[in-house]
N, C-alpha and C positions, 0 to 999 in steps of 0.2 A: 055559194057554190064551192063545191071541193075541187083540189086537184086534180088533172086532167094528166092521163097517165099512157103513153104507147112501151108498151113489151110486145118487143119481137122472140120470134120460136114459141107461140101460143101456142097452147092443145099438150105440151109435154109434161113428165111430171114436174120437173125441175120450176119451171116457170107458173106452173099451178099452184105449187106453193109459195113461189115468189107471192101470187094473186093472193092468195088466202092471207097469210102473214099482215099485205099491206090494208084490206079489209081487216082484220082484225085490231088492228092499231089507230085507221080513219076509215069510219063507215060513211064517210061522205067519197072519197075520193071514185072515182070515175078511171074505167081502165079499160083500153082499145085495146085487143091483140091482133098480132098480125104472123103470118105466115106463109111460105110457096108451096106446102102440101097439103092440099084440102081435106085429105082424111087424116093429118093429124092435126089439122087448126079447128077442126071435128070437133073435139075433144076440150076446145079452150074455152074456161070459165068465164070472161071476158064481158064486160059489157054490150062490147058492139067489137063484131072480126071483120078480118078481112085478109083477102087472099090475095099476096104481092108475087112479082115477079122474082127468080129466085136470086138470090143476093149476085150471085155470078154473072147476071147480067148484066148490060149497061142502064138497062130500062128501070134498075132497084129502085137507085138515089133519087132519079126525079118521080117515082110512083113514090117514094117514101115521104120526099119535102112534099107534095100535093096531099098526101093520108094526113101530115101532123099540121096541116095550114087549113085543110078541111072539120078535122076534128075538134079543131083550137086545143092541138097537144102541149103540156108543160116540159115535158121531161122524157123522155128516151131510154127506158131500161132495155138493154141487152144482156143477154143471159145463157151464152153459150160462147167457145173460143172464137167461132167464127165471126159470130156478130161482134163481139168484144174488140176485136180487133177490125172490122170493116167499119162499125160507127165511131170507132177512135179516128179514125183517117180522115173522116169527112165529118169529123164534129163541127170544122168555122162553117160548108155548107149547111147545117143544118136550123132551123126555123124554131128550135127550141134547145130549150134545155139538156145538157148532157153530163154528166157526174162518171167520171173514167179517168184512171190511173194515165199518165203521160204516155203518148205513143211507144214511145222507144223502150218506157216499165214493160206495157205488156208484153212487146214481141223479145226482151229478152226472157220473161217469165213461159212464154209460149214455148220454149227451145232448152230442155229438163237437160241436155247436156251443156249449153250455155249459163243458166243459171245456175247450177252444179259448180260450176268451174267458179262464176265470178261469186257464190259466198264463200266458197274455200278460201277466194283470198281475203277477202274482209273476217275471217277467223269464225264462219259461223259456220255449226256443226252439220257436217254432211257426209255422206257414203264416200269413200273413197272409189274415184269413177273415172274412166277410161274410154273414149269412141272407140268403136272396131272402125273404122276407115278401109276395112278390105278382109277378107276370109281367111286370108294366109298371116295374117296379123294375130288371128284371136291365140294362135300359142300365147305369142310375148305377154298380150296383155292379162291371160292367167298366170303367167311366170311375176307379172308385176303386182299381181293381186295375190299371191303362192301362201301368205300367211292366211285367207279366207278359203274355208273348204268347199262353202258353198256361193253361188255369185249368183246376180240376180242380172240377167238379159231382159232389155227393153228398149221402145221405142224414143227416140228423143221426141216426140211431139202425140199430143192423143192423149184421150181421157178413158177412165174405165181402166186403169191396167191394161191398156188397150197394145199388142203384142208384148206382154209382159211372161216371164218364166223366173225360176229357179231355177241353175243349173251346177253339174258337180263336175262337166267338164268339157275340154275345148271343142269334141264332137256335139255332146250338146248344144253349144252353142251354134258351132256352125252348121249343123243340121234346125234348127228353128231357123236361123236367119235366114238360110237359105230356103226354106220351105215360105215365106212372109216374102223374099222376093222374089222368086217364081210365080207363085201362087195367088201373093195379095198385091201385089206391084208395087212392095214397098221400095224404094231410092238404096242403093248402095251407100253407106256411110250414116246410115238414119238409125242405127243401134250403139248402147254403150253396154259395158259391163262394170258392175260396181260391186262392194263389197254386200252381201245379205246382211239384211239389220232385221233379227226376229222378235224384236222386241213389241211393247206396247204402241198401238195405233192410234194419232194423234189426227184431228184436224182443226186446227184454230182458225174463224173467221172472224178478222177485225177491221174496224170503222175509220178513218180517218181524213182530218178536213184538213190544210196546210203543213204537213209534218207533224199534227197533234194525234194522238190515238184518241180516239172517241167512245170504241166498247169495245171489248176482243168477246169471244164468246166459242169454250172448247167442246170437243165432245172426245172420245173413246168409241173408235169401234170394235166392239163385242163380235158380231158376227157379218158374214157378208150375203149381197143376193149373188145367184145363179154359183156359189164357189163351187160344188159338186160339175158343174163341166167347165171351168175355168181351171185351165194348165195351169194356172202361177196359184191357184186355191183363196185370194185373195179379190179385195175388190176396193175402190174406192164409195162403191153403197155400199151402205151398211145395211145391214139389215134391221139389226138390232145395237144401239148406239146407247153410251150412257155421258151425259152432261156433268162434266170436270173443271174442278178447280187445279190447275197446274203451273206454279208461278214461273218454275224453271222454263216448262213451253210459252208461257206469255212472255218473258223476255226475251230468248231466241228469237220468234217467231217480230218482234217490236225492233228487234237489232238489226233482221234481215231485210224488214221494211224500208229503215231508217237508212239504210245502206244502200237502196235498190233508190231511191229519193227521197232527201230530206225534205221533199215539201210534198208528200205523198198525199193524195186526196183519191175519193172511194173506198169499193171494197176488195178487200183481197180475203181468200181463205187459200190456209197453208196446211200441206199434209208433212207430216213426221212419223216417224217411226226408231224404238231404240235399238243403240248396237250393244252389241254382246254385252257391252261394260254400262248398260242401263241410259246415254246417253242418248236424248231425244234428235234426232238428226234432218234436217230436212230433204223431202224428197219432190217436193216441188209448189211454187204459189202460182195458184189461180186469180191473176188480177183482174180485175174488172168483174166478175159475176160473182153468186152464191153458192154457196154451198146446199146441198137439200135439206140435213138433219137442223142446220141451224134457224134455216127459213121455219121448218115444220114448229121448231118449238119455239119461235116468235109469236105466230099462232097464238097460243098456251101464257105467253109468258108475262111479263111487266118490261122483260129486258127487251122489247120488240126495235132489233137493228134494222129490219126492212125497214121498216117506218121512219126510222132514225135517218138511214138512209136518203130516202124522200125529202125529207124535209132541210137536210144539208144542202142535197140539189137544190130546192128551190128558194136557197139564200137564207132560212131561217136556224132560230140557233137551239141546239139540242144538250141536255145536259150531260156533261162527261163521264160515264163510270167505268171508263176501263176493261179490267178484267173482271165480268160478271162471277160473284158466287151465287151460290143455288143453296137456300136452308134447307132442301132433301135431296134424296137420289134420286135423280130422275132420268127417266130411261126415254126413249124413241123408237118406234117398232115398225119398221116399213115390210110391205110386202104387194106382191104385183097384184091389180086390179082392187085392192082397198085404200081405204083412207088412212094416213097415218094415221098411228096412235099416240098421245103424248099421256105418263105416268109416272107419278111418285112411288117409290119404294114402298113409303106405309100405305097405299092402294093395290097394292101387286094383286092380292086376294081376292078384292071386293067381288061380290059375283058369282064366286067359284065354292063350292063344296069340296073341299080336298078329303081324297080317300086314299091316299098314297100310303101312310102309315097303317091304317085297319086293313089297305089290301095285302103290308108286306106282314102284319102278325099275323092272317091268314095263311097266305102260304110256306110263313117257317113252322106254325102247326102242324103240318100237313106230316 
């Protein structure tokens, strides 16, 4: 008998490829989803679902211990900040297994101007970044940011670029904030402003079991979903993502770990992005959950961390490779209501009858 597997936030895409990845690596394991919105735990690939109370309740924890004691669950993946952070709390109540970064990693990793602040001082590279703490403040803090033309407003917490902008100046700014607090009930004091980094878009997701790295595994993102109505033009999906080898980002990305706890255990995936002077910079780690493009190409790959993953939790030992290279280019291709795609550079074609060249000697004929 395989594995015996609860992922909470079933039915989304995130967590479906979590599902897929971990089939793909043991086709014996056994996998319960659960969640509190019935039309999207709809949608969960799941063995066997079920629909709980919603986390904000008090009724979660004892519907959740009685789900993982009925099921005979091993292990507890959660896969979004909120679950990351409410089954880190109650990991001693729980009846199994649970593989999470230390309490106190996530919720300083949860707070993108606290974590900000504390790798600046450990000397790891990041945006130069300032809280607005009040409306009548955002002058000074462009007067303290005066050498960047452009600065980039956003939320200290939230996924997605989620109230995130580019802006060129202090109306800017304080016309977005203020429209996010009126309008979306965001908290006074819940925006920073940093220096714009428009360089190359990084996210490294890596593995590790007592302060050891176990896999890291990069990708680039090429392009994003919904950028055409997203103000900041940007997105943490990719749409279209290519799979990198980057040793400068793999050690950053190992330094900030290493920094955040030296006896780091699970997953963390970190995004970057470079400043002017080509210098990869962090802009924020997700501890505790996955990443999508690197789940999709577990799937696909031989490097399968989901799996790796699994099997760390459940005490067994995994071989170490670090920072994966990849013998071609390979790309990642998401888009809404399809399946990934995962492809090598020398397959880009296969399939296709290219007419791009006979159609443009035609029409310079003309």
């Amino acid at each position: 008998m395989g594995p015996r597997l609860l992922i909470l936030h079933a039915g989304t895409a995130a967590t479906s490829n979590v599902m897929r990845s971990l089939r793909a690596g043991d086709a014996t394991v056994f996998i319960a989803g659960c969640h509190d919105d019935a039309f999207i735990l709809k949608n969960s690939g799941a063995d066997r679902n079920f629909l709980v109370p919603s986390s904000a309740r008090p009724a979660f924890v004892p519907a959740l211990c009685r789900l993982i004691k009925k099921e005979h669950i091993d292990l507890v993946i959660p896969n979004s900040d909120a679950d990351v952070s409410l089954i880190s709390g109650i990991r001693a109540k729980l009846p199994c297994r649970v593989f999470l970064p230390r309490k106190s990693v996530i919720a300083r990793c949860q707070d993108k101007y606290a974590l900000t602040a504390f790798l600046a001082r450990h000397r790891v590279p990041v945006a130069s970044t300032y809280p607005v703490t009040a409306l009548k403040k955002i002058e000074s803090v462009f007067l303290r940011l005066s050498p960047h033309k452009r600065l980039w407003c956003r939320i200290r917490k939230g996924t997605s670029s989620w109230g995130s902008i580019p802006v060129t100046s202090a109306k800017h700014a304080r016309d977005w904030i203020t429209y996010w607090q009126d309008m979306r009930g965001v908290p006074r004091g819940s925006f920073t402003l940093s220096e714009y980094l428009p360089g190359r878009d990084y996210c490294l997701q890596s593995l590790w079991s007592n302060g050891r790295l176990i896999m890291a595994k990069a990708h680039e993102r090429l392009t994003y979903h919904v950028a055409g109505g997203n103000p900041s033009g940007t997105s943490s999906t990719a749409a279209l993502a290519q799979m990198v080898f980057e040793p400068v980002v793999s050690r950053i990305c190992a330094k900030a770990i290493r920094a955040l706890d030296a006896n780091a255990s699970g997953i963390f995936f970190t995004d970057l992005k470079e400043n002017a002077q080509g210098v990869p910079c962090i802009t924020e780690i997700n501890a505790g959950r996955f990443a999508n493009v690197s789940t999709i190409h577990d799937a696909t790959s031989s490097y399968n961390m989901t799996t790796a993953y699994m099997r760390l939790a459940l005490g067994e030992s995994v071989a170490i490779r670090r920072s994966c290279r990849f013998p071609e280019t390979c790309y990642v291709r998401r888009d809404i209501d399809m399946t990934p795609g995962v492809f090598e550079s020398n397959g880009l074609f296969d399939g296709m009858q290219d007419l791009r060249a006979r159609a443009y000697r035609q029409s310079t004929s003309i």
